[in-house]
C-alpha positions in Angstrom: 113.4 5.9 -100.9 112.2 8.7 -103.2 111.8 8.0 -106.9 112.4 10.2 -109.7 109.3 9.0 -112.0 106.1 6.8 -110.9 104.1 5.6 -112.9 100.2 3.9 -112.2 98.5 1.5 -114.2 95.2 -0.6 -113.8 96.7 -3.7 -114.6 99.9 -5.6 -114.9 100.6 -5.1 -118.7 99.3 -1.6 -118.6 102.7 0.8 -118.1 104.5 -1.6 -121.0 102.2 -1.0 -123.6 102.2 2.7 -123.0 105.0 3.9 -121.3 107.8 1.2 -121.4 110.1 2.4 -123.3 110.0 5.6 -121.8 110.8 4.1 -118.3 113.8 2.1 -119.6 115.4 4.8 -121.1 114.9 7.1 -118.1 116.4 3.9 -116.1 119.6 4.0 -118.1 120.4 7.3 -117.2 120.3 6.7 -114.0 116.7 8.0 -112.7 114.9 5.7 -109.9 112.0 4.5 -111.7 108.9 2.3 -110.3 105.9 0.7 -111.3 102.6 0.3 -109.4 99.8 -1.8 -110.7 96.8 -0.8 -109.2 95.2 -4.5 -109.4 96.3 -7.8 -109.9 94.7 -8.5 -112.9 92.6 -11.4 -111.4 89.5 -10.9 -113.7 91.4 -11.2 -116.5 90.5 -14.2 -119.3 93.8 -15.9 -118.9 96.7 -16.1 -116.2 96.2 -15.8 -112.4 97.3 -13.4 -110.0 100.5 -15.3 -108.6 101.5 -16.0 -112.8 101.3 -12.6 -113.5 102.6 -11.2 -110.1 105.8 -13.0 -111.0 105.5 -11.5 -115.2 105.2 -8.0 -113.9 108.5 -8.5 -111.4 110.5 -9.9 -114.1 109.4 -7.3 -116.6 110.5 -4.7 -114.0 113.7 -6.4 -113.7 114.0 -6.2 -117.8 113.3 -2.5 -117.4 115.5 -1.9 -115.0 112.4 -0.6 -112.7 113.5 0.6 -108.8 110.8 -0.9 -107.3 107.6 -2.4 -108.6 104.6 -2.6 -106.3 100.8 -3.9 -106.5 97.7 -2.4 -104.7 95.9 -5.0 -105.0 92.7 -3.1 -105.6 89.6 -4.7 -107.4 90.5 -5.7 -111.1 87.4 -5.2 -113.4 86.2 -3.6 -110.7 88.2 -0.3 -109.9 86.4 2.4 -108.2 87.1 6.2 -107.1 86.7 5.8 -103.5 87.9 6.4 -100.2 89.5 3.4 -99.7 91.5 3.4 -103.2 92.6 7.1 -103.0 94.0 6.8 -99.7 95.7 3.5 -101.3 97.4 5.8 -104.4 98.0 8.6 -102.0 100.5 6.9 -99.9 102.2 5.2 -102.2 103.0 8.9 -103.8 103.5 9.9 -100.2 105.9 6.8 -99.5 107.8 7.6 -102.7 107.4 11.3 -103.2 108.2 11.0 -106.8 109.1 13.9 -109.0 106.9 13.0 -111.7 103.9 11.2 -111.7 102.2 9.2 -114.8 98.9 7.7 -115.0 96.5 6.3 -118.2 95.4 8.8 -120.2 91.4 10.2 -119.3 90.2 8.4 -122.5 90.2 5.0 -122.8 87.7 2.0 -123.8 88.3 -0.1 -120.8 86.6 1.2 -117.3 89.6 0.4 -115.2 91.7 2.8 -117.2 89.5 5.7 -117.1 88.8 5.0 -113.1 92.9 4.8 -113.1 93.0 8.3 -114.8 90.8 9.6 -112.1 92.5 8.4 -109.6 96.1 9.5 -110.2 95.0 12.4 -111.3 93.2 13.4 -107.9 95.5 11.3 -105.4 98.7 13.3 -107.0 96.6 16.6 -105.9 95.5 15.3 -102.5 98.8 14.2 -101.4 100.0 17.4 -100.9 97.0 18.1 -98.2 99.1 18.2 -94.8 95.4 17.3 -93.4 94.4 14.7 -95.8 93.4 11.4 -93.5 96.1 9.1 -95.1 99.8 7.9 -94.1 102.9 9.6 -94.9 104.2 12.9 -95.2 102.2 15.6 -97.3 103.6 15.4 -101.4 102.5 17.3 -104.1 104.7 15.5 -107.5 106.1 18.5 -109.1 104.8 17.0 -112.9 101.7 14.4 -113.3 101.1 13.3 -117.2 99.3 10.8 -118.5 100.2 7.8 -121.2 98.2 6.3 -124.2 96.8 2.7 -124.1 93.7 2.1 -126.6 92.9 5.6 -127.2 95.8 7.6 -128.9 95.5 11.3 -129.0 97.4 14.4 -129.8 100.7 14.5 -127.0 101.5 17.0 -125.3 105.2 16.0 -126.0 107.2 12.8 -127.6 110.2 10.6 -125.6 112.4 8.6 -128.8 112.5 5.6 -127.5 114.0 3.8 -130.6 118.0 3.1 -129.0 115.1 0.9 -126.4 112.9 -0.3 -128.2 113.7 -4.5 -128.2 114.1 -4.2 -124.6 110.8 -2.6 -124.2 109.1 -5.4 -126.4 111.3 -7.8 -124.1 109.5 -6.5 -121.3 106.0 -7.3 -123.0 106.7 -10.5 -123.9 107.5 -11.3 -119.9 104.2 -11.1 -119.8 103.6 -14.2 -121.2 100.1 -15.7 -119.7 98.4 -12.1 -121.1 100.2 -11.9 -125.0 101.2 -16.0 -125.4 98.8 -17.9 -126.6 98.5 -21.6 -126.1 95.6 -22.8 -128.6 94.3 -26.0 -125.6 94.0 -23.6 -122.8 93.6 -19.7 -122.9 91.0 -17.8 -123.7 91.5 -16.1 -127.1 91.6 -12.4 -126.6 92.7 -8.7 -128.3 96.1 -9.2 -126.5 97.2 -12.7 -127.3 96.2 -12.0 -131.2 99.5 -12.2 -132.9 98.8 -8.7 -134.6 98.3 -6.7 -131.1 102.6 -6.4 -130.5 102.5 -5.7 -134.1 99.9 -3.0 -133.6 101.5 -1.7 -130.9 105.2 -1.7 -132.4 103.0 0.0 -135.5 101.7 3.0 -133.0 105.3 3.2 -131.4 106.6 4.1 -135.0 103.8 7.0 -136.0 104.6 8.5 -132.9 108.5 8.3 -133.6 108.0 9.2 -136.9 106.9 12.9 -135.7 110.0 13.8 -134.2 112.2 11.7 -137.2 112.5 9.0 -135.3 112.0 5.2 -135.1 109.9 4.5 -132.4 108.2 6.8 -129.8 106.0 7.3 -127.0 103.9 10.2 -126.4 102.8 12.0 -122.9 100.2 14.2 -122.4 99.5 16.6 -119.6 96.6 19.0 -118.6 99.6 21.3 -116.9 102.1 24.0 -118.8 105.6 22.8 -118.5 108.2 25.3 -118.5 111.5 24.4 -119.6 115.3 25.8 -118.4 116.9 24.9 -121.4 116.1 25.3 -124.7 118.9 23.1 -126.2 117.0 20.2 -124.4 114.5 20.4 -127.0 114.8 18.6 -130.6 113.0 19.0 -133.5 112.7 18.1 -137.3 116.2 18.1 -139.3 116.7 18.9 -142.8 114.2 21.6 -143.0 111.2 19.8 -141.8 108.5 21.2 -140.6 109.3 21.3 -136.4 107.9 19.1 -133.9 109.1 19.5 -130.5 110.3 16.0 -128.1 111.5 16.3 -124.4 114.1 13.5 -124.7 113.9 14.1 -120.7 111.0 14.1 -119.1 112.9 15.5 -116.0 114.0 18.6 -117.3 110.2 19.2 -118.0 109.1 21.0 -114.9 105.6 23.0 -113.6 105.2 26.5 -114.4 
């Protein structure tokens, strides 16, 4: 099975937060879109791994997500290693995506920056006929990178407002990390009340530079070249312009 975007994120929750929206959309119109968690999220304060195996499958099926896999690598624990990039490089090889997307290089938590790394490298090395690892040599045409704590300047913006209440329907799947129940869990950033809020907050800047509702924003280390100008939208009523890729598949390596 080849997908058309795969995206990579340390922990369960992770591609929600930052790229959710942007998946569902690219779901609707008819792209093959998968998940892959890197870890199971077992060092985490609240849930276990089985509880938030099943949150992550159901979120997928909210997102309308191809497949939706799990590595199973350390949680808390994530390193750069042999044995992790051969683990990333053949699940790229396995699904020779067109476009790859990992966390963004800065980021508070260890696991995302390790995640960064990773992606990053293993979408490189996977194109190495002689690389030691399974599957067939693939190089993903695109690789970008999406924002979870730290929020920087995008390379480009996806309006993601006509998804936006399916994408938070997707987050709220994952109930054991953002529910709180006041006898049991562990009280942390994510099962505040505000942190949806913050994040529904951060989806509506981003929007709001392209003059729309809500938005994600990608970044990427490569120069895109596009085909078609009329893919591009900007500002309206004399605004100053701000370019979005409403398709991240028409965005392609130079």
């Amino acid at each position: 099975m080849q997908l058309d975007v795969l995206a990579f994120g340390s922990h369960p929750d992770d591609v929600e937060i930052g790229l959710g929206g942007t998946l569902i959309k690219h779901a609707r119109m008819g792209y093959k879109c998968g998940i892959v968690d890197l870890t199971a999220g077992e060092s985490g304060s609240n849930g276990t791994p089985e509880i938030r195996r099943a949150e992550a499958l159901k979120s997928a099926e909210i997102m309308g997500m191809t497949v939706r896999d799990c590595l199973e690598l350390p949680d808390a624990r994530l390193q750069v290693n042999e044995k992790s990039m051969r683990a990333v490089i053949e699940v790229i090889r396995r699904y020779k995506p067109k476009v790859v997307i990992g966390p963004y290089w800065k980021d508070r938590h260890p696991d995302h920056l390790r995640a960064s790394q990773l992606v990053r490298e293993a979408a490189h090395l996977a194109g190495l006929r002689r690389y030691p690892a399974d599957g067939e040599p693939h190089r993903p045409p695109v690789t970008a990178q999406f924002f979870l704590a730290v929020f920087d300047e995008p390379s480009f913006i996806i309006d993601i407002s006509d998804v936006y209440e399916t994408k938070i329907g997707a987050l709220c799947a994952h109930q054991s990390q953002f529910g709180m129940a006041e006898d049991t869990d562990w009280k942390t950033l994510v099962n505040d009340p505000q942190f949806i809020r913050m994040v529904q907050s951060r989806d509506q800047y981003v929007g709001s530079l392209i003059q729309a509702l809500y938005g994600e924003g990608l970044y990427t280390e490569q120069k895109l070249a596009v085909d078609d100008l009329m893919s591009l939208r900007g500002w309206e009523r004399g605004w100053k312009p701000k370019l979005a890729v409403e398709n991240i598949m028409e965005s392609k390596e130079e």
